[in-house]
C-alpha positions in Angstrom: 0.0 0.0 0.0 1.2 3.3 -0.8 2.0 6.0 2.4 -0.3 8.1 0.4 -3.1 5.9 1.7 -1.3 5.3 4.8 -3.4 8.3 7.0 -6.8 6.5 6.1 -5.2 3.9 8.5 -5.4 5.6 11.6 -7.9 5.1 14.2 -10.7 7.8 14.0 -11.3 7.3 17.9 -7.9 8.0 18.7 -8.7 11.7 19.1 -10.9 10.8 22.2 -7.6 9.6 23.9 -5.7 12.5 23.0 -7.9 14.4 25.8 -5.6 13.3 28.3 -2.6 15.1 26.8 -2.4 18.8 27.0 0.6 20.6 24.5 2.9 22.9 25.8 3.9 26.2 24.2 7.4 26.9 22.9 9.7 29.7 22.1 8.0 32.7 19.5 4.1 31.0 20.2 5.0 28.0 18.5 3.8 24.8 19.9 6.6 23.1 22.0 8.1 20.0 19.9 6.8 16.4 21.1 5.4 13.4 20.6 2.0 14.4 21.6 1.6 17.6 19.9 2.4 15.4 16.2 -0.3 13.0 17.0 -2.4 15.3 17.5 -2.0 17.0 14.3 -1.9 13.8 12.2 -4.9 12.6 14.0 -6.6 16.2 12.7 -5.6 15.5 9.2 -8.0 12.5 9.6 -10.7 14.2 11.2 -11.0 17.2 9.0 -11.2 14.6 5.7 -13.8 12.6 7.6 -15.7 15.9 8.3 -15.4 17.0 4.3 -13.0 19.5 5.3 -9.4 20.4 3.3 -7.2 17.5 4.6 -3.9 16.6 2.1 -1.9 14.1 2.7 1.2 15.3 0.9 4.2 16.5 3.1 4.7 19.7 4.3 7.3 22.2 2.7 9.0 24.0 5.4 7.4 27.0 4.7 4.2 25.4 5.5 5.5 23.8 8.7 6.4 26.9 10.1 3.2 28.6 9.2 1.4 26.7 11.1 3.9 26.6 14.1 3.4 30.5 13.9 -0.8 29.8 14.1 -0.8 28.1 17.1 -0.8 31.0 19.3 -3.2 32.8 17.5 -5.7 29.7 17.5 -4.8 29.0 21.5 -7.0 31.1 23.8 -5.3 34.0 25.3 -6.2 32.8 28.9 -8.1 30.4 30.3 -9.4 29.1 34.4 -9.4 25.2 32.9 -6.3 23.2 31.5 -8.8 21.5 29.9 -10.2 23.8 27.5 -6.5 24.6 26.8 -6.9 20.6 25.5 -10.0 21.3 23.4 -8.2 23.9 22.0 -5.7 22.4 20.8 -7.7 19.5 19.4 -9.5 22.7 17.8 -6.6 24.0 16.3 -5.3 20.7 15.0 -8.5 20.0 13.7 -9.5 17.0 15.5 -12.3 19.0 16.6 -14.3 21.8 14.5 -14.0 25.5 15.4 -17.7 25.5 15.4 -17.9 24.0 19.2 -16.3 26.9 20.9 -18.8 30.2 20.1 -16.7 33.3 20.1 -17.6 35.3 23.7 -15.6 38.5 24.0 -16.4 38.8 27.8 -14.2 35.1 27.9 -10.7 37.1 28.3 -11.9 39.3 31.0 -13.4 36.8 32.9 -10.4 34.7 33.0 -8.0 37.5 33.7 -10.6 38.0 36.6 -10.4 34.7 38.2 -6.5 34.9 38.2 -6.2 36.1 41.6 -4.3 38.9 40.5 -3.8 40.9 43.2 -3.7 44.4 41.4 -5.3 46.2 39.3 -2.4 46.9 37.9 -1.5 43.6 37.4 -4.5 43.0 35.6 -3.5 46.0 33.2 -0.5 44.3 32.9 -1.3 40.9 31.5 -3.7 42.7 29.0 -1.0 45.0 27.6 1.7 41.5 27.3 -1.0 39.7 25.6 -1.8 42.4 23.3 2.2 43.1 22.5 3.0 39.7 21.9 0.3 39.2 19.3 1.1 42.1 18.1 4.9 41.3 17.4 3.9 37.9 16.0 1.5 39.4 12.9 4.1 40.6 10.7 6.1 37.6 10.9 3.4 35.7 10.3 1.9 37.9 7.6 5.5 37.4 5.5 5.2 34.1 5.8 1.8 33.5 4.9 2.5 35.7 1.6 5.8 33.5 1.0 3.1 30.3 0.9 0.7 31.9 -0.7 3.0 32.5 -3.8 4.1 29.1 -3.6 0.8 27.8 -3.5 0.1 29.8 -6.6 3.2 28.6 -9.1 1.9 24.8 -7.8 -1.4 25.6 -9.0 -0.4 26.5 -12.1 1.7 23.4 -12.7 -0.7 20.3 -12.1 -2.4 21.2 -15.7 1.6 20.7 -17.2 2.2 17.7 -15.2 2.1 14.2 -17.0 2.7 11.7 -14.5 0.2 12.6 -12.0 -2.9 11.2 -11.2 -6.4 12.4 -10.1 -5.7 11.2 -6.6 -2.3 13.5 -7.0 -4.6 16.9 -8.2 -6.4 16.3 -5.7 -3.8 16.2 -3.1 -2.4 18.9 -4.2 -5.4 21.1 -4.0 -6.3 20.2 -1.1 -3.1 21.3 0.5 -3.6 24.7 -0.9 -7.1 25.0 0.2 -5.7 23.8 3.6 -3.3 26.5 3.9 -5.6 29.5 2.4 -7.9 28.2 5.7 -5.1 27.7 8.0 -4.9 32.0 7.6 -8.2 32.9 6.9 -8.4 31.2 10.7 -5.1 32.9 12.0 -7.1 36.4 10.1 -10.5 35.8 12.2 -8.9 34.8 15.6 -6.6 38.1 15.8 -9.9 39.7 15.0 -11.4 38.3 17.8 -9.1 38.5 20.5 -8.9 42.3 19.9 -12.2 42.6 20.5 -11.8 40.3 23.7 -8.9 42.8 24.4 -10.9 45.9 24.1 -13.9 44.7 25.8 -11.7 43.9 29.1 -9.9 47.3 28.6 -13.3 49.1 29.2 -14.6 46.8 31.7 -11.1 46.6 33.5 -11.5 50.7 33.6 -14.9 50.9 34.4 -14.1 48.5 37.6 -10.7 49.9 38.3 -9.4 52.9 36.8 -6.1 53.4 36.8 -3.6 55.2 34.7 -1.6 51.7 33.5 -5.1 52.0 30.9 -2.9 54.5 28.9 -0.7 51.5 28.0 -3.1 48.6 27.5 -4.9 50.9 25.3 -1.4 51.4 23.0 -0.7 48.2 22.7 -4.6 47.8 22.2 -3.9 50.2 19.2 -0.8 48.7 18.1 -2.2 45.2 17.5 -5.2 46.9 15.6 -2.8 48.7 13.4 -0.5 45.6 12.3 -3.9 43.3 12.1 -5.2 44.6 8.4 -1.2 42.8 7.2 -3.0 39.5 7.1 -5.9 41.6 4.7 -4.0 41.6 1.6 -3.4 37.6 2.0 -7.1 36.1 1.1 -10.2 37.7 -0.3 -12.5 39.1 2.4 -14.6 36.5 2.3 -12.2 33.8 2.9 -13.9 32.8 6.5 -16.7 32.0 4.7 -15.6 30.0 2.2 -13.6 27.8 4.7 -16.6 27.2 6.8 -15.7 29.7 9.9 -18.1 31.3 9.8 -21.8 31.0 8.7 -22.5 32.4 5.5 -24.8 35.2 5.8 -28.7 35.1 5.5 -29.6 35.8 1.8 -33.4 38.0 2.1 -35.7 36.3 0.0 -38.5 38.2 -2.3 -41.9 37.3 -1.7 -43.6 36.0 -4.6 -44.9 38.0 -7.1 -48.7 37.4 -6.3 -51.2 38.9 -9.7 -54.2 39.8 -8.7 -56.9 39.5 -11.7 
């Protein structure tokens, strides 16, 4: 048997054991490198197909390796009470789960920072303003990246009608590793839109509870994460979310029938 059939092997109901393993965060906001945190990514590759999603089996360039390395923060809640919904995250992220279980809820951040036991106000600032920073630094990176795949993804595209010795099981591989990679940032492109809005709605609630002049600096970096966010624009079409089944499409109004009244 070929190794390109070699994925369709693998136990569906492994992804139910993977619950009891929670992945660790490296250097930059890439995942931290281990035996867990592959598994769980090959056992998403197998449960995105099985859902119809975009799931290739082809090996990754290093290009698209590091891309989605450099996703994993963005697709990792910011902060969170439970390890375990750090798990189901992750199984999110790596697509053994869909992103439609976990409902976007801007008032999730703030909560969380809440129950930290932070003794401070100040403190609480704090964390907000790190967060912000962080994601902030790790856009443009990401943003050159995702352009460097995108191009790539393009001349491959443009080669499978010149090819000769490929099949239709090939094509389709091939496609499906672009489509998987267009998704992969139209994700990344969605969650930095969120978790500014999770930032800003603490901000105000974090003021309204506690002002105090550490604000002035949360709101910067508030404003520096909104200013490097439109980088990932030029990437995908606008309605790229959409198309990869983020998000719902939107409600399409209906005439009423024309009714002729003799």
């Amino acid at each position: 048997m070929r190794r390109r059939r070699a994925l369709r092997t693998l136990p569906f109901g492994l992804a139910l054991g993977l619950l009891v393993s929670c992945a660790q965060q490296g250097d930059f906001g890439r995942p931290k490198a281990g035996v867990w945190n592959s598994l769980i990514d090959a056992t998403g590759t197998v449960a995105a197909g099985e859902r119809g999603g975009p799931a290739s089996a082809s090996p990754l360039t290093d290009n698209e390796q590091d891309l989605r390395a450099r996703a994993w923060r963005f697709l990792m809640p910011a902060t969170t009470r439970e390890a375990f919904l750090d798990i189901l995250a992750n199984l999110t992220r790596a697509r053994v789960l869909p992103p439609s279980w976990r409902p976007h809820d801007p008032s999730r951040y703030h909560d969380a920072i809440l129950g930290e036991g932070l003794r401070s106000p100040v403190s609480r600032y704090r964390r907000l303003t790190d967060d912000a920073v962080a994601d902030a630094r790790l856009i443009p990176p990401f943003a050159v990246l995702a352009t460097r795949v995108a191009d790539a993804d393009a001349r491959r595209l443009k080669s499978l009608p010149f090819a000769k010795t490929l099949d239709d099981w090939d094509v389709r591989q091939a496609a499906m590793r672009v489509a998987e990679n267009r998704c992969l940032v139209a994700w990344v492109r969605m969650e930095t839109g969120e978790r500014l809005e999770a930032y800003r709605y603490a901000l105000e609630h974090l003021f309204a509870e506690a002002p105090d002049p550490a604000a002035a600096e949360s709101e910067r970096a508030l404003a520096m994460l909104s200013g490097r966010r439109p980088l990932l624009d030029p990437v995908l079409p606008p309605d790229a979310a959409i198309r990869c089944g983020l998000v719902p499409a939107p409600a399409v109004a209906v005439a009423p029938p024309l009714v002729v009244k003799d």
